[in-house]
Each structure stands twice: as structure tokens, then as C-alpha cells.
C-alpha positions in Angstrom: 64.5 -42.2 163.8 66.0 -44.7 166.4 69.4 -43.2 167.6 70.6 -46.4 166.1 69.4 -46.1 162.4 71.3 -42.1 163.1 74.8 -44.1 163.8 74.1 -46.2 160.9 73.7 -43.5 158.6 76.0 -41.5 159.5 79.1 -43.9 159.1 76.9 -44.9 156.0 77.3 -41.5 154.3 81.5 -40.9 156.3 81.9 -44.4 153.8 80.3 -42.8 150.5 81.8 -39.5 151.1 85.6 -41.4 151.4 84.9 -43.4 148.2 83.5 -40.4 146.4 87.5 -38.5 147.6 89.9 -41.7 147.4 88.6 -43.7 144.6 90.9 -42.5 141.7 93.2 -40.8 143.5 97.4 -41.7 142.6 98.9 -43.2 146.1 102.0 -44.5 146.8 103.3 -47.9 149.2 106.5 -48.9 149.5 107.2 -50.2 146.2 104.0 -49.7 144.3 102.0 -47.0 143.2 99.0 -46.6 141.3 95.5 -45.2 141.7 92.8 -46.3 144.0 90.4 -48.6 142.4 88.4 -49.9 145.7 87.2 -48.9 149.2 86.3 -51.0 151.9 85.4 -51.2 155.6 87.5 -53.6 157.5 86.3 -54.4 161.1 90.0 -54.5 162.4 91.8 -51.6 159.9 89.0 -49.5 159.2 89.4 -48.2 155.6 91.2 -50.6 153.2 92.2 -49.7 149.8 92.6 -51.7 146.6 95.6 -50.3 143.8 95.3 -51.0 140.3 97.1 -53.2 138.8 98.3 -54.9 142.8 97.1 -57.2 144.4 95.8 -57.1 147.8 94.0 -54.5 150.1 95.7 -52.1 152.6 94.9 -50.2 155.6 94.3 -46.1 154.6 97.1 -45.2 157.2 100.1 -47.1 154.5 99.6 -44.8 152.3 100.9 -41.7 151.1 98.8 -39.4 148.3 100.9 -38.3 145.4 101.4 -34.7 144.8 100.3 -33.1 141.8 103.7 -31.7 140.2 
């Protein structure tokens, strides 16, 4: 396989593999919280997230993961 098609895959399955561990998960912004509903790859953020019941997408690096009490 073309060292290309290698890269491609890869960040292919790094993508599925975040979705598979974020989507779901309870996360907290300033001001909201709320569980990840959405992943996405975002050419100048890298990883953008999508809260229920907010509107909008933020980078992965605004966000803290709420701790199971």
C-alpha cells in the first residue's frame, strides 16, 4: 500500500477510535455542560466537539471531562 493510503488510514482509524471514547462522554465549558453528541476534524483546531442541547462546536482542548462522583 502507497505510504500515503498508510497516513490516511491511520488518522482515519486515530478519528474513529476518538469518536468511539468522546461521543457520550459528560464535559464541561465555561458555562455549559452536557454530553458529547458529535466529533469532527477541523483543519485549523483539530478535533471539534458538539454538546447537547448547545449550540456550536469547540476545539477538544476547551474542555474539561466530568468526574464520575
Amino acid at each position: 500500500m502507497p505510504a500515503v493510503k498508510v497516513r490516511v488510514s491511520t488518522i482515519l482509524g486515530e478519528f474513529e477510535q476518538a469518536q468511539t471514547e468522546l461521543v457520550g462522554k459528560a464535559v464541561i465549558l465555561t458555562e455549559k455542560a452536557g454530553a458529547v453528541e458529535s466529533v469532527w476534524l477541523d483543519e485549523m483546531h483539530g478535533l471539534r466537539i458538539s454538546i447537547g442541547g448547545h449550540d456550536g462546536k469547540w476545539p477538544i482542548s476547551t474542555i474539561k471531562f466530568a468526574q464520575a462522583g
